[in-house]
C-alpha positions as CSV (number, residue, x, y, z in Angstrom):
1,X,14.5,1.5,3.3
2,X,17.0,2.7,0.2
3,X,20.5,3.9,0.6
4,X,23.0,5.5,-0.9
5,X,26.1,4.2,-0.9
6,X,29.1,6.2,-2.3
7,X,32.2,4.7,-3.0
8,X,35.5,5.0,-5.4
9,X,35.1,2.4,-8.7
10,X,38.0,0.9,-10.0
11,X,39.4,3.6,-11.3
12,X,39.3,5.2,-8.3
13,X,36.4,7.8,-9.4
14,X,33.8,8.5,-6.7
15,X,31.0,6.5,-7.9
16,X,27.3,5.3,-6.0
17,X,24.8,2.4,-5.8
18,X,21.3,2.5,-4.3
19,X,20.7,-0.6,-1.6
20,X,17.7,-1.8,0.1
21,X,18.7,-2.4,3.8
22,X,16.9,-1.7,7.1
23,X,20.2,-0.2,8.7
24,X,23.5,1.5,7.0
25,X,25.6,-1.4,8.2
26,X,23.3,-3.6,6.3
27,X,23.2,-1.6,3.3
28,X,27.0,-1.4,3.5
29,X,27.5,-5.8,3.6
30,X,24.4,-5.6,0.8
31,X,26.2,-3.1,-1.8
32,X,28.8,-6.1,-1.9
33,X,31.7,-3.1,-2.5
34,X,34.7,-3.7,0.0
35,X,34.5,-1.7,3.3
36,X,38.2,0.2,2.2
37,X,36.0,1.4,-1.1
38,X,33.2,2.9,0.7
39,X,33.2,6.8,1.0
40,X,29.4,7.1,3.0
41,X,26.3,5.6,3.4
42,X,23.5,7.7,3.7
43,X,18.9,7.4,3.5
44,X,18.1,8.2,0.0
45,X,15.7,10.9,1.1
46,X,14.7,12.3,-2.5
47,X,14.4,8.8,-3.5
48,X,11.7,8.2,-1.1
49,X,10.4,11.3,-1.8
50,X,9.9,10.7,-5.6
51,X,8.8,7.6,-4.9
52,X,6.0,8.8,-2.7
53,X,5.1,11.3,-5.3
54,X,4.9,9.0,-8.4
55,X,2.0,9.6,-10.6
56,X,-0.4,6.6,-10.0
57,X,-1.1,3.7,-12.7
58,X,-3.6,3.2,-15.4
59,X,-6.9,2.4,-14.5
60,X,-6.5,-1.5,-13.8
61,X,-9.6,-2.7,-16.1
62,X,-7.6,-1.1,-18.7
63,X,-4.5,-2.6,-17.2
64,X,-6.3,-6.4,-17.5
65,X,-7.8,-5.6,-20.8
66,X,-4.4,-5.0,-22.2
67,X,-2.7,-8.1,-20.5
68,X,-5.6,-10.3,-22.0
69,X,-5.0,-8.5,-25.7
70,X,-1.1,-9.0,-25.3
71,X,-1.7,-12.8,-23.8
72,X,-3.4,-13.4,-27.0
73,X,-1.1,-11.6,-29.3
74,X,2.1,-13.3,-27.8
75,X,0.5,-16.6,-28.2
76,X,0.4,-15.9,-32.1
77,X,3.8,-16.1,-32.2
78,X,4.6,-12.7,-32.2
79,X,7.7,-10.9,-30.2
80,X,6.9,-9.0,-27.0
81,X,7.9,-5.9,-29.0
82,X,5.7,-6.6,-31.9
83,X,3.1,-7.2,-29.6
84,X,3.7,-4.5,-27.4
85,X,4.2,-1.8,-30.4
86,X,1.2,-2.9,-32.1
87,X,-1.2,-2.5,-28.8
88,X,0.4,0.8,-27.5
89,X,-1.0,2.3,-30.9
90,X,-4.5,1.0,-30.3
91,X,-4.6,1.4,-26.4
92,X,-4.0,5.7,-26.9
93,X,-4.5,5.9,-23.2
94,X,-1.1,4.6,-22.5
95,X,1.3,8.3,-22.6
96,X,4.5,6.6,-23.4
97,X,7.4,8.4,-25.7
98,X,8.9,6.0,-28.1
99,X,12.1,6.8,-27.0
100,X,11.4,5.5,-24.1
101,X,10.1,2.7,-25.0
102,X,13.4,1.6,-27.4
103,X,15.5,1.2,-24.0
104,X,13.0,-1.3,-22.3
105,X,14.6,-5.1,-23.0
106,X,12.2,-7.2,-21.4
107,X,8.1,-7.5,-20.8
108,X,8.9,-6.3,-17.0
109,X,10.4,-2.9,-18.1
110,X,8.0,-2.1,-20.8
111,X,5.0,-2.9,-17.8
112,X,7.2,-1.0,-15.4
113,X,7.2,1.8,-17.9
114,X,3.4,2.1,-18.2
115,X,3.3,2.3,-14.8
116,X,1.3,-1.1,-14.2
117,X,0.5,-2.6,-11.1
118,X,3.1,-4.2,-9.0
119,X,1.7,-7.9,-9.1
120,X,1.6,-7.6,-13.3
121,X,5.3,-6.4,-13.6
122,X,6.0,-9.2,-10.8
123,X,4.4,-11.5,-12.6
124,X,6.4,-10.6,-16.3
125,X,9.5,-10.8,-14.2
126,X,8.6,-14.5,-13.3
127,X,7.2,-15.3,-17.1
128,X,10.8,-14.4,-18.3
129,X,12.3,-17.0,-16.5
130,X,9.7,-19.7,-16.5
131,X,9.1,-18.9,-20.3
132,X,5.1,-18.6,-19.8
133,X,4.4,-15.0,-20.9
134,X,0.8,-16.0,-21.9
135,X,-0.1,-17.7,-19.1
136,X,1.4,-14.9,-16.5
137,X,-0.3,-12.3,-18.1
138,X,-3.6,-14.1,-18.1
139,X,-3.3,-14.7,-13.7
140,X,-2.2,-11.2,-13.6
141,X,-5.3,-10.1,-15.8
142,X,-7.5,-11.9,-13.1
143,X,-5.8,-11.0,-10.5
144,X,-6.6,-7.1,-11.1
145,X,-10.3,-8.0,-12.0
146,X,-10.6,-9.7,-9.1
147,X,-8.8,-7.0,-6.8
148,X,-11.2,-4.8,-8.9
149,X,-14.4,-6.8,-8.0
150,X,-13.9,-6.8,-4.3
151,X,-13.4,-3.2,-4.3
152,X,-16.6,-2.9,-6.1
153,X,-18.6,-5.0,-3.8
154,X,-17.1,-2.6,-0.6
155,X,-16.4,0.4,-2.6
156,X,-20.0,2.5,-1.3
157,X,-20.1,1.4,2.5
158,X,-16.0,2.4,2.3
159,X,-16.8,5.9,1.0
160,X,-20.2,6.7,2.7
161,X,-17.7,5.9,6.1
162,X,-15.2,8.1,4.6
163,X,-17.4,10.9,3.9
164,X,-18.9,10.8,7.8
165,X,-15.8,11.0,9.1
166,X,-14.3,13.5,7.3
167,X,-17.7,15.9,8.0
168,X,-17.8,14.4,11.8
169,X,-14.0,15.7,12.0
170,X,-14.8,18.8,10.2
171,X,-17.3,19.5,13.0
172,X,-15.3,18.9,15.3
173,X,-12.0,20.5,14.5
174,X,-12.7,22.8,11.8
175,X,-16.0,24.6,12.5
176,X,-15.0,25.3,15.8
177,X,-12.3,26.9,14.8
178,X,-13.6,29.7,12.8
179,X,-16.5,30.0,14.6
180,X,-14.6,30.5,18.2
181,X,-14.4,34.3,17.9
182,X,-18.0,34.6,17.0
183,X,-19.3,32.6,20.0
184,X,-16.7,34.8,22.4
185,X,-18.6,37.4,21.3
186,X,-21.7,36.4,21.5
187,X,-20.8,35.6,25.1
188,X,-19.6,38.8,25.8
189,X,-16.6,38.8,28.6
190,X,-17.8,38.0,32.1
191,X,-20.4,35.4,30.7
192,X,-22.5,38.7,30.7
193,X,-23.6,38.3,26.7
194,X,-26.3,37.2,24.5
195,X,-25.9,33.3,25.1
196,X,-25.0,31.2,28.0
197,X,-23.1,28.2,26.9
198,X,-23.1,25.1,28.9
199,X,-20.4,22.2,28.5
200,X,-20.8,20.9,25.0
201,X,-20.0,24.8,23.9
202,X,-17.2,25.2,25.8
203,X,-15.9,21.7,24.8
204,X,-16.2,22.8,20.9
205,X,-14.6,26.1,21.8
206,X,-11.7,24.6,23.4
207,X,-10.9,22.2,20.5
208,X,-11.6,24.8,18.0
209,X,-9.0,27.2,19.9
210,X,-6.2,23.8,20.0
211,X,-6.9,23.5,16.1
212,X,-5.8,27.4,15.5
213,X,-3.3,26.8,17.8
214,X,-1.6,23.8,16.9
215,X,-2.8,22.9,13.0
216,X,1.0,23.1,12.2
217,X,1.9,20.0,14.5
218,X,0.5,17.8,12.0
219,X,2.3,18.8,8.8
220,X,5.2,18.6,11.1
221,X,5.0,15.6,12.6
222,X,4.3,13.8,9.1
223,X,7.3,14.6,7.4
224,X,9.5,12.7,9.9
225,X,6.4,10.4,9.9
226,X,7.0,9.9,6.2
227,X,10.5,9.6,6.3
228,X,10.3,6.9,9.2
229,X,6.8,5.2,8.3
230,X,7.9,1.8,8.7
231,X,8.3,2.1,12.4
232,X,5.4,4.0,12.4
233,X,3.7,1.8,11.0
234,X,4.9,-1.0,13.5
235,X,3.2,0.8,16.3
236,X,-0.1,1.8,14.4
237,X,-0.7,-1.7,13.0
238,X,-1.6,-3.3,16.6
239,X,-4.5,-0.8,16.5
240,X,-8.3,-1.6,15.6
241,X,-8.7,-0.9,11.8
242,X,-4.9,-0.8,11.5
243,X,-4.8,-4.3,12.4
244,X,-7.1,-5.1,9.8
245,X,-5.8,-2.9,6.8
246,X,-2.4,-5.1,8.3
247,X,-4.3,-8.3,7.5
248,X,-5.2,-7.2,4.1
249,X,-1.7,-6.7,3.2
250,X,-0.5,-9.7,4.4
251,X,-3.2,-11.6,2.4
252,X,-2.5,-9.7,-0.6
253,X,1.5,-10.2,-0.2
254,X,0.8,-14.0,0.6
255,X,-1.2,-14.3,-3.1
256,X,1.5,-12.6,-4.9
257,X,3.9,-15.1,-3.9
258,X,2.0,-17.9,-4.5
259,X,1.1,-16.5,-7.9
260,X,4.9,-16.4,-8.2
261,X,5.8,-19.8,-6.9
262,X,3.4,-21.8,-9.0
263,X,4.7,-20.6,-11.8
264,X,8.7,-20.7,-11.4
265,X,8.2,-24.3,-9.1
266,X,6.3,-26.0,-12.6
267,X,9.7,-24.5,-14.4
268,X,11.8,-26.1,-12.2
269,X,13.1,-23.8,-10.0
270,X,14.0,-24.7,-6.1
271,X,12.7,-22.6,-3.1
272,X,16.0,-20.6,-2.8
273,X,16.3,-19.6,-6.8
274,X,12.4,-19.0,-6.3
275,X,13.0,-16.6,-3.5
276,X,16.2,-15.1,-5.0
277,X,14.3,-14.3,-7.9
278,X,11.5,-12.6,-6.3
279,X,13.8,-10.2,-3.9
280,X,15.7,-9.1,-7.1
281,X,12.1,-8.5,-8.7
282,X,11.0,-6.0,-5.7
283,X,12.1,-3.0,-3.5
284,X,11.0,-1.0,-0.3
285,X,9.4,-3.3,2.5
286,X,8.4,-6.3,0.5
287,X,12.2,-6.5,-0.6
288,X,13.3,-6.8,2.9
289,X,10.5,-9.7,3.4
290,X,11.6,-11.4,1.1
291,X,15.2,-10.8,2.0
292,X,14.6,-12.0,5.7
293,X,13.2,-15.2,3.8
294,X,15.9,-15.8,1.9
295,X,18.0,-15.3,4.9
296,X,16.2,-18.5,6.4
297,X,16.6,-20.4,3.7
298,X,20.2,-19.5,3.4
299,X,21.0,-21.3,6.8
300,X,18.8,-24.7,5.5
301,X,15.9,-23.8,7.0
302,X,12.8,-25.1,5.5
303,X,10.5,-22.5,3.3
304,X,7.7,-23.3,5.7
305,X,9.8,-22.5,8.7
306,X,11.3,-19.2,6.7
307,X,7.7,-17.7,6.8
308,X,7.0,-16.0,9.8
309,X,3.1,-15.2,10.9
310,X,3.4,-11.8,11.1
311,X,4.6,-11.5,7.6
312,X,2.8,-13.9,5.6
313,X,-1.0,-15.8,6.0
314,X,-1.2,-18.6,8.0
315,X,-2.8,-20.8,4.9
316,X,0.6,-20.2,3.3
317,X,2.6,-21.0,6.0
318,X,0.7,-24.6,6.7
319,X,0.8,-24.9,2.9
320,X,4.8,-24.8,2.4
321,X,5.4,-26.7,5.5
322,X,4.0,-29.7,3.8
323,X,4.5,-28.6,0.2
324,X,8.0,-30.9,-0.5
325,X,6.7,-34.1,1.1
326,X,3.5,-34.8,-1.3
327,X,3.7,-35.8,-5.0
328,X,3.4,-33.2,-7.8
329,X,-0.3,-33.9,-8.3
330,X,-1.3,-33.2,-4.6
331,X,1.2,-29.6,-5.0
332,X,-1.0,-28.8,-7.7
333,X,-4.5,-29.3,-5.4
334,X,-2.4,-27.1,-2.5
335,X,-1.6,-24.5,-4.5
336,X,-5.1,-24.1,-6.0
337,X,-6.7,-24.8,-2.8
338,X,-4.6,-21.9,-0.4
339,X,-4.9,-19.5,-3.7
340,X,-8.6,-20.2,-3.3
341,X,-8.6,-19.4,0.6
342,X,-6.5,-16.6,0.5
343,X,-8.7,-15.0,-2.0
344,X,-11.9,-15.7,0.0
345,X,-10.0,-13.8,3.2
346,X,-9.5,-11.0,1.3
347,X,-12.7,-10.5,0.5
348,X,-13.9,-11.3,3.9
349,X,-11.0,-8.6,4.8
350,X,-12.1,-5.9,3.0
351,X,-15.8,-6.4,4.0
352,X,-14.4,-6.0,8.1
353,X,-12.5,-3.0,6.7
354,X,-15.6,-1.2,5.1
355,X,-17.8,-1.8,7.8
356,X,-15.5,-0.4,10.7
357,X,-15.3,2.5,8.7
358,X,-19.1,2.8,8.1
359,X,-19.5,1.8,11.8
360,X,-16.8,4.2,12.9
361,X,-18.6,7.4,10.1
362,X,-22.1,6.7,11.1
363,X,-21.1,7.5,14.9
364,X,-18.9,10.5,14.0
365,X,-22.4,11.9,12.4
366,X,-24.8,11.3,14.5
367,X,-22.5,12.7,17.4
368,X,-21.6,15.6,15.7
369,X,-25.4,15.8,15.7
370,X,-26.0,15.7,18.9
371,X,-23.4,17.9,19.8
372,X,-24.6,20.9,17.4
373,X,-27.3,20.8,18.8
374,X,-26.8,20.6,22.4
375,X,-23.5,23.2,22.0
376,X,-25.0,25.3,19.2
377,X,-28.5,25.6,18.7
378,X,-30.0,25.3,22.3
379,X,-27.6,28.2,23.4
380,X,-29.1,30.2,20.7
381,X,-32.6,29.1,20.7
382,X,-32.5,30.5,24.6
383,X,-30.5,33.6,23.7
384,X,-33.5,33.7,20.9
385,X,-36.0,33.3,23.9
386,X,-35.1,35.7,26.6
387,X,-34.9,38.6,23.7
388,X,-38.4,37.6,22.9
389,X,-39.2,38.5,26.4
C-alpha cells in the first residue's frame, strides 16, 4: 500500500514523500525522514485511485514488435534516444507529446511513458545496469509473445465461460427482478390468479425482490473492497478458481525475477544488489515482496531461504537453494531449465483457469435452463391450459 508522508524539509517548509509500506509505522521507518520531522502519515487514497483508473497499455504484439525494432536499432550503435525518436515517428500508434518525451532520461521512463507492460519496463530497468539493452529487450519481446500465445490457446473456452456466466447470473438476478411485478400480478393476491407457481417461481421471485432491494450493497461494499483489496484478497485466494488465478500470479511473478536475475547475476551483481535493484524498480504488492526478500537477506539469510512458498513457485525456490554451490556453467542449465518449467506451468495454469470457468458457465446455462422452464414456462403453459378449458 502507498503513503503519504508529510513532513518539514530542511528549511523547515512542510514538504511530502510517497512510501510503499503495509502499515503507517512502516511507511514512517521507510520514508528514512527522522520521527521529530514528520507532520502525518496518511493512505494515499487518490493515488490508488488513479492508479486503478490508468488507461491500459498498447496492444502487446505491438509492444514486442517495437522492442524487437528498437533491439535492432540499439545494436547499430545508435543512442536510446535516436532510437527511440526515430521509431515513435514510424510506430503512429504510440500518443506521446514530445514534451513529454524530452524529460524521460533513461529506456525505463521512455517504456514507462508509453505505458508498456510491467515485465518490459522491469526488464529496461535491469538492462541499464547490466549494460545489455539489446538483449533485455529481445526476453521482454518473447516474453509478451509468449504471454500472448497462451492467452490465444485459452482465450475462446475463457470467454464462452464468461459469457454463460454472465447470462446464467442475468437469469438469475436480473430477470427476476423486473419481471417480479408482472408475475405478482399474474398471480393475483390470495394465489387466486391466472397462474399457480410452484417452488422454482417463488425461488426466482424472491431473489429478484433481494436484487431490487439490495443492488446498492455491492457498489458499497467494493469501494472499501477496493481500498482494502489486499486483505481481501488474502481471504478470496484460498477459494477454488481464486486459488488458481493465485497460482498464475505467482508463476508469472517467479518468471519475472528470474528474467531479472539472469541478467544482473552474468553482470556481476550479488543476490542483495540483485534484489535491492528490483524493489527500487517496482511499487504496490510486488514492492512489498520483494521488500520482505530483501528483509531476509538483510539478516544473512540465504536467497533460497528468503523465498517463501506462498510468494514465489516452488521450481524457484529449489533452484536458488542450490544456485551458489554449482559452477557458472551448471547456473546457466538452472536458470534455463526453471525458466523452461515455470513457463510450461503457466500454460498448464491458464488451461485449469479456462476450463473452471467453462465448467463453472456451462452449468450456470443449462440451470438457468432448467429453471425457466420449470419456474416460467410450465406455470404459464397451465395458466394457458385451464383458459383453454
Amino acid at each position: 500500500m502507498q503513503y503519504v508522508v508529510q513532513y518539514l524539509d530542511s528549511k523547515g517548509d512542510p514538504a511530502s514523500i510517497k512510501v510503499e509500506a503495509n502499515t503507517r509505522e512502516e511507511a514512517r521507518w521507510n520514508s528514512r525522514i527522522p520521527e521529530r520531522r514528520i507532520l502525518s502519515v496518511r493512505e494515499d487514497m487518490l493515488g490508488q485511485i488513479a492508479f486503478a483508473l490508468e488507461p491500459p497499455g498498447p496492444d502487446r504484439k505491438n509492444q514486442a514488435l517495437f522492442m524487437q525494432s528498437l533491439s535492432s536499432s540499439l545494436s547499430s550503435g545508435k543512442t536510446v534516444k535516436q532510437s527511440i525518436d526515430q521509431l515513435v515517428k514510424k510506430n503512429r500508434w504510440l500518443k506521446v507529446k514530445p514534451e513529454d518525451m524530452d524529460a524521460c532520461e533513461s529506456l525505463g521512463d521512455y517504456l514507462e511513458l508509453f505505458r508498456f507492460d510491467h515485465f518490459a519496463v522491469l526488464m529496461a530497468r535491469a538492462a541499464e545496469k547490466a549494460g545489455e539493452y539489446s538483449h533485455a529487450l529481445r526476453q521482454a519481446a518473447q516474453f509478451l509473445l509468449a504471454r500472448e500465445k497462451i492467452k490465444s490457446e485459452v482465450s475462446s473456452e475463457l470467454k464462452t465461460g464468461l459469457i454463460y456466466i454472465l447470462v446464467g447470473s442475468a437469469f438469475f438476478f436480473i430477470v427476476p427482478a423486473f419481471l417480479d411485478r408482472s408475475l405478482q400480478t399474474l398471480m393475483g393476491s390470495g394465489g387466486g390468479g391466472m397462474i399457480k407457481p410452484n417452488n422454482f417461481t417463488h425461488i426466482l421471485m424472491a431473489m429478484g425482490s433481494i436484487t431490487k432491494s439490495y443492488a446498492w450493497v455491492v457498489p458499497a461494499l467494493a469501494i472499501p473492497g477496493f481500498f482494502y483489496r489486499n486483505a481481501v484478497w488474502n481471504v478470496l485466494k484460498r477459494l477454488p478458481l481464486f486459488n488458481l488465478i493465485e497460482t498464475k500470479r505467482i508463476q508469472e511473478r517467479s518468471i519475472e525475477f528470474m528474467s531479472v536475475y539472469e541478467m544482473l547475476q552474468k553482470a556481476g551483481y550479488v543476490d542483495s544488489e540483485i534484489i535491492a535493484e528490483l524493489m527500487h524498480s517496482t511499487r504496490g504488492q510486488l514492492h512489498q515482496s520483494y521488500q520482505r526478500v530483501y528483509a531476509h537477506l538483510a539478516k544473512s539469510e540465504e536467497l533460497g531461504d528468503a523465498l517463501h512458498d506462498d510468494e514465489w513457485d516452488d521450481a524457484l525456490i529449489e533452484a536458488m537453494q542450490v544456485f551458489n554451490d554449482v559452477d557458472e556453467e551448471q547456473q546457466g542449465f538452472i536458470l534455463a531449465s526453471v525458466k523452461e518449467t515455470l513457463h510450461l506451468k503457466n500454460v498448464n495454469t491458464s488451461r485449469d483457469i479456462s476450463k473452471f470457468l467453462s465448467r463453472v458457465g456451462f452449468f450456470m446455462m443449462v440451470l438457468a435452463a432448467v429453471v425457466a422452464v420449470l419456474g416460467f414456462y410450465l406455470p404459464l403453459a397451465g395458466a394457458a391450459s385451464n383458459m383453454r378449458h
